[in-house]
N, C-alpha and C positions, 0 to 999 in steps of 0.2 A: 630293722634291728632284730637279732635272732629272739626270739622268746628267754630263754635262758641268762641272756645278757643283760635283760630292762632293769631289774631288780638293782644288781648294782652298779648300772650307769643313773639310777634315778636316788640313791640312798645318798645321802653326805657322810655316812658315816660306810664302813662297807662292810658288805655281806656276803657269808663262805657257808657254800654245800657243807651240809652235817651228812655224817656217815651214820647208818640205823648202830651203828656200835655206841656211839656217842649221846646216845638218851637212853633214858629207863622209864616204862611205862606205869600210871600211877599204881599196877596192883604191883610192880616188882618191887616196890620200895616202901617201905614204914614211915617218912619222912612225917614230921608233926610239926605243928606251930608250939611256940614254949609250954602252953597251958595243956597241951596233948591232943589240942583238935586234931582231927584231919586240915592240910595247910588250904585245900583248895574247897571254898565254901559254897560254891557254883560255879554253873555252866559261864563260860566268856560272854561277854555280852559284843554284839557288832554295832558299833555306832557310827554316824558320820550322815550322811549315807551316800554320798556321791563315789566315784572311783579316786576321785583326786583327795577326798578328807576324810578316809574311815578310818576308825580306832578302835583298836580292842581292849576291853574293859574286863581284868580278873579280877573279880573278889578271895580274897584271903583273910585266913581266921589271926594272921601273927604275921612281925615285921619278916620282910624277904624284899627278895630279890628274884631278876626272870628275865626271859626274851621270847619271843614269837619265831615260831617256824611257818613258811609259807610257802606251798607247793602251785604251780599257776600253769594249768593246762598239763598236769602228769607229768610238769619238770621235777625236778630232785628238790627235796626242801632246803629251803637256803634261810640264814639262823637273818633275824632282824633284833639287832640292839637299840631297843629306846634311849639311845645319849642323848642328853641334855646338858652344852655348856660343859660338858667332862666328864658327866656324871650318869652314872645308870641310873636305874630306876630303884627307890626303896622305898617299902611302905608297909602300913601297918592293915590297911582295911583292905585296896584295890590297887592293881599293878593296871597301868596304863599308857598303851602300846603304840605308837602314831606310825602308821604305816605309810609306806611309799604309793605315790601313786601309781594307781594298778588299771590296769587297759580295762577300757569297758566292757560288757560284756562278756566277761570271762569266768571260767570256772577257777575257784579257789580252793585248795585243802591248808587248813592251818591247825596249829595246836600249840601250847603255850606251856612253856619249861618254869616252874617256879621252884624257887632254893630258900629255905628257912634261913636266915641269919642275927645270929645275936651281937648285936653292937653294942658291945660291954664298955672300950672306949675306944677314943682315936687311932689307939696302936693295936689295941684288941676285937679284932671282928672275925668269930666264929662262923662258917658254914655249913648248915645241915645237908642231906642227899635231896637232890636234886626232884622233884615230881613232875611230870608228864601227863599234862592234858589229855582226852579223848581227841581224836581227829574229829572238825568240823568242816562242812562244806559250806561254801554258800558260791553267790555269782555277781560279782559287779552289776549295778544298775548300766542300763546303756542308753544313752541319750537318744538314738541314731534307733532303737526297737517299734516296730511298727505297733506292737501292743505290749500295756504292762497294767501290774496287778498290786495291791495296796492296799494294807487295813489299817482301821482307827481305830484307837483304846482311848480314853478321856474320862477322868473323875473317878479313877479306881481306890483312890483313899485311903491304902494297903486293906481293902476288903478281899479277904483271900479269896472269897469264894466268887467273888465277882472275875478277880484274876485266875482264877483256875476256870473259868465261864468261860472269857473271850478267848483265854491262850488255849485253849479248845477248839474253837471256833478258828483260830487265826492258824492253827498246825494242819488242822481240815482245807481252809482255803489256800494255804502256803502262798504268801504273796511274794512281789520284787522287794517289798521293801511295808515296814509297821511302823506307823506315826503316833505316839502316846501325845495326848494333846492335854497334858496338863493335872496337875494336883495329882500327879500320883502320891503323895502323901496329904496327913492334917496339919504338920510340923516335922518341923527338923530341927531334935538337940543333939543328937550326940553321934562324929562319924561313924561309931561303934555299930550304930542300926542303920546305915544310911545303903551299905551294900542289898541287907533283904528290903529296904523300899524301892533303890531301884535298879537294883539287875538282877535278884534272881529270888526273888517275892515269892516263900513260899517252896526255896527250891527248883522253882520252873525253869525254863530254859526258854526265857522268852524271845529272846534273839542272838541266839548261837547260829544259826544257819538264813536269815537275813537281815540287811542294814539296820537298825533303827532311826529312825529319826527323831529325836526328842522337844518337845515342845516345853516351857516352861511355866507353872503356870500361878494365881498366886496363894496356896495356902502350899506353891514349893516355896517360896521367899521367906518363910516366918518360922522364926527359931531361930537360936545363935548360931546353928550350923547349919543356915544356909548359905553362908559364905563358901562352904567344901565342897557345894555342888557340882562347879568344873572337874572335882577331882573323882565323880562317879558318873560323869556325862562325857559323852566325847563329840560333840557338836564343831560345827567346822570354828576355829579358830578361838575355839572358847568360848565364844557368842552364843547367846538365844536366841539370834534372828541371822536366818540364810536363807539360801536359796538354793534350787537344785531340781536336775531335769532324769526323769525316769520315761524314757519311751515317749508319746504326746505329751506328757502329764511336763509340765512346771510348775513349781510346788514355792510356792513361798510359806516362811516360816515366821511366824514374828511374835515379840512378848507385850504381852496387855500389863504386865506389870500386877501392881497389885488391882483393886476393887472400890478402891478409894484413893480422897487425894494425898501427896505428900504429904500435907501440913495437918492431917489427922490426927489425933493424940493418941487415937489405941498403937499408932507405930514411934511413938518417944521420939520423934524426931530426927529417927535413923535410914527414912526413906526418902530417896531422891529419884522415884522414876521420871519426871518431868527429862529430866538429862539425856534418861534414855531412850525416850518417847522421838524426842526431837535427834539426836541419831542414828534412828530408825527410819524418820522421816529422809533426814540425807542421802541416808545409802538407798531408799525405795527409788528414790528418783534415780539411781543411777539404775540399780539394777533390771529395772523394766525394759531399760534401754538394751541391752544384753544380748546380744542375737542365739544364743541358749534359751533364753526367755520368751522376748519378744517374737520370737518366730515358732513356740510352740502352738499348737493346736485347739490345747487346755490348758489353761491360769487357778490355782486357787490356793487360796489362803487360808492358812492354819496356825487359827490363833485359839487362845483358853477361852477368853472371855468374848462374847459374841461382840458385834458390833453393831449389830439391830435385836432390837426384842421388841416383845409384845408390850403394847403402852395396856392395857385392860385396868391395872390401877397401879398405886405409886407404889406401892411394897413389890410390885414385882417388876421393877428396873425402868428407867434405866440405871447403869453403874457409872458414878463419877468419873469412873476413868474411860470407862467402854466412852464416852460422848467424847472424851479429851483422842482417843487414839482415833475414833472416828473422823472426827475434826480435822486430824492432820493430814491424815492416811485416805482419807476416798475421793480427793481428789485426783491423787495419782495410781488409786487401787484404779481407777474408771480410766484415767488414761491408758494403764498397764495392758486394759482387757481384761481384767479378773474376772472371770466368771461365776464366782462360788466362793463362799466361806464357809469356814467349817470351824466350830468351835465345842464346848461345850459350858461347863460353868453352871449352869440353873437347877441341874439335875432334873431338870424337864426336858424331853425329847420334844425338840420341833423343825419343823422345815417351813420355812417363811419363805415364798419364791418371791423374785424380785415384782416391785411394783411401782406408784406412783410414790409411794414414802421410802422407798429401799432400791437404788437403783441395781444393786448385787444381790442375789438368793442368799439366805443363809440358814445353814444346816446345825443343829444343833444335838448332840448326845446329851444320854443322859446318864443316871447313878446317882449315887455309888453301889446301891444297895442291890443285891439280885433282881428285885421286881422292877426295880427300875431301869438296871443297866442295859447300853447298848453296845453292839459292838455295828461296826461297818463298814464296805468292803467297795473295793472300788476296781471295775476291770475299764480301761482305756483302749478302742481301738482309732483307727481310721476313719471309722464315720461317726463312732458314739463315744460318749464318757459315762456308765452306768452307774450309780452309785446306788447301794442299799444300805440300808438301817434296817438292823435287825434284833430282837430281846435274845437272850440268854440261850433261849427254846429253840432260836431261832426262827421265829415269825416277824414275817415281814414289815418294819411299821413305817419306813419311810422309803418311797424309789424317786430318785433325781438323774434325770435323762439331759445331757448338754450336747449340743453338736459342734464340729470343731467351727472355730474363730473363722471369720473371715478375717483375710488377705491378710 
């Protein structure tokens, strides 16, 4: 197939070359959200992270409307409209872009058009001028890469300074792809705050130029608006648990849920992770099976809440649920070949290698607080899977060496 052509033989809706006459970039235009913001309140954020499920995520100060331009290997930008069911996209916090899928391995230029619009009533809907993103680059993950590169965030709590620490750290290292393994916030009430918890905290730019992978974790469950979270995440199919292969690395991703049981009373009786727990378990057994999967080199799993901890005494775990997800999951995590957990949760950094009570290592960050937090980075070739933990300072405090799987 010509390069040129993939975009719209892969779209169901379809997609037409824009001419540079046809945008205006954000300094040519004054466009505002009603209250006078500026409309575009951060950098995109890239989610997904595979080639076949990424999404682009704009936060916006006021209702509008938008589409994605996407240039693929220095072809011409060709417009993508998020239809859904007939309808475009409109929103008040975050425009949310589900893109086609896009060849592995490839270079991408993208930028994202947003329009203010006042939707006074059914027959009344005003359009503001149009604004124009900055150009982003980034490069599809490739299954098929002989080496690839990955950092962890976990327990950043919206502690700015902890996020301004690792995205530091992570713009230095520039990886394939950055995994936030949980709690990025303490709660969640209102969608209003939900864009600076999780796409651009602080104004950063944490993942405009690669994937994110989002992990979910549990002080993201708590508050009335964590039910909005699909609508600031873009994880494949809306799920908090997938799967997805970057070079050696297979990556599974999966939700510990909350830290205790359902029938708890500090949650009123509005929590049913048991449901979820055990359709995690369904799809694990398939997806191990997976020749994406099962034939990578390196397995590990990234979850919030660990699945082993240190017994030392009873205040410090284990968690009601960490033993229930455990329970379910390590028999087929052990089938799978997992090699490695990686969680965080305890805001104590530790690395348990595997042994006679843990038949899997697990890796754990810490946080939220500067002196505490970690960041950690993971380079994958052919013969090693390197993994560091590292503070703020960037001193070393944890190295995890795995050699690829046999057969």
């Amino acid at each position: 197939m010509e390069r040129r052509d993939f975009l719209t033989s892969s779209l169901a809706t379809g997609a037409a070359a824009l001419l540079p006459s046809q945008v205006m970039s954000a300094e040519a235009v004054s466009s505002r959200a009603q209250d006078g913001r500026p409309l575009l309140t951060g950098s995109p954020v890239l989610s997904g992270p595979a080639a076949d499920s990424l999404t682009i995520l704009q936060p916006v100060s006021g209702p509008a409307t938008g589409f994605v331009e996407l240039s693929v290997n220095g072809e011409p930008f060709q417009r993508i409209d998020a239809e859904s069911d007939g309808l475009l996209p409109y929103a008040a916090h975050v425009l949310k872009f589900r893109l086609p899928e896009l060849p592995a391995g490839t270079d991408v230029k993208y930028r994202v058009s947003v329009t203010p619009v006042d939707f006074q009533t059914a027959y009344k809907i005003q359009r503001g001028e149009a604004v124009l993103s900055p150009t982003e680059t980034f490069r599809t993950l490739d299954p098929a890469a002989k080496e690839t590169r990955f950092a962890i965030w976990n327990d950043t709590h919206e502690n700015q300074e902890t996020i301004a620490g690792v995205h530091r750290l992570t713009v230095d290292f520039r990886p394939d792809f950055l995994l936030w393994n949980g709690d990025q916030t303490n709660d969640i009430y209102t969608p209003a705050k939900m864009s600076n918890q999780y796409l651009a905290p602080g104004g950063l730019a944490i993942a405009a130029s690669w994937p994110l992978a989002y992990a979910r974790g549990n002080h993201d469950v708590r508050g009335p608006a964590a039910r909005h979270l699909p609508e600031f995440t873009g994880t494949p199919g809306d799920r908090f648990y997938y799967a997805f292969r970057s070079g050696p690395v297979a990556a599974l991703v999966m939700d510990t849920g909350e830290d205790k049981v359902d029938e708890h009373p500090v949650f009123g009786g509005l929590a049913a992770f048991t449901a979820m727990r055990e359709r995690q378990t369904r799809w694990l057994a398939k997806i191990i099976k997976e020749p994406f999967f099962r034939d990578a080199p390196y397995k590990l799993l990234f979850c919030h809440i660990p699945l082993f901890w240190i017994r030392e005494s009873p205040k410090e775990g284990p968690w009601e649920s960490a033993d229930l997800c455990r329970d379910a999951w390590l028999p087929l995590l052990k089938e799978g070949g997992i090699q490695l957990i990686v969680s965080g949760h305890t805001h104590q950094h530790r690395w348990l290698p595997a042994g006679s009570e843990r038949p899997i290592g697990q890796l754990i960050g810490g946080g939220p607080k500067p002196p505490a937090a970690t960041f950690t980075e993971g380079i994958a070739t052919s013969e090693r899977l390197a993994i560091t933990m590292r503070n703020l300072q960037g001193k070393v405090l944890h190295s995890v060496e795995l050699k690829p799987a046999q057969g």
